[in-house]
C-alpha angles and dihedrals in degrees: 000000000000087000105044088054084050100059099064117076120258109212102184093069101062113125091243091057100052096040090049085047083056095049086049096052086044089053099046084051095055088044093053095047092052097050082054092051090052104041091038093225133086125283089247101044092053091041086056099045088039099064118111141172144238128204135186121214129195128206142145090277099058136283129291149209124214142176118208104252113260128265121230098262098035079060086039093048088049097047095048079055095042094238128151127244125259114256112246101231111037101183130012124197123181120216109260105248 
């Protein structure tokens, strides 16, 4: 069974794609440590307090989208990165009449 897996070609294992896999974990990692300079907390800690939620409600009017307000340090967290708040309602459908 061994040589019949070896005759066909194994792509993932060219030198380009794992060196580019490599580039790209090296990559994620500075990312991550640079998030943690600036916010001043661990990668896992913000990624937990950062998580929000989206819901999509349905009436008579049309149908919503909309993202869970934001905790004090969820706005404190976002305003240590500079980055703008999301907005409240993401997508707005009115009922067909």
């Amino acid at each position: 069974m061994k040589q019949i897996s070896d005759l066909r070609p194994v792509y993932h294992r060219l030198e380009e794609r794992i060196r580019a896999h490599v580039v790209l974990c090296w990559l994620a990692l500075l990312l991550i440590r640079i998030f943690e300079t600036q916010a001043g907390t661990t990668w896992s800690e913000a990624r937990r307090e950062l998580r929000l939620h989206v819901g999509t409600f349905t009436g008579p009017t049309g149908t919503f989208q909309q993202v869970t307000g934001l905790t004090k340090p969820q706005r404190d967290l976002l305003a240590k990165l500079r980055i703008p708040h999301p907005k409240q309602v993401l997508d707005l459908q009115p009922a067909p009449r």
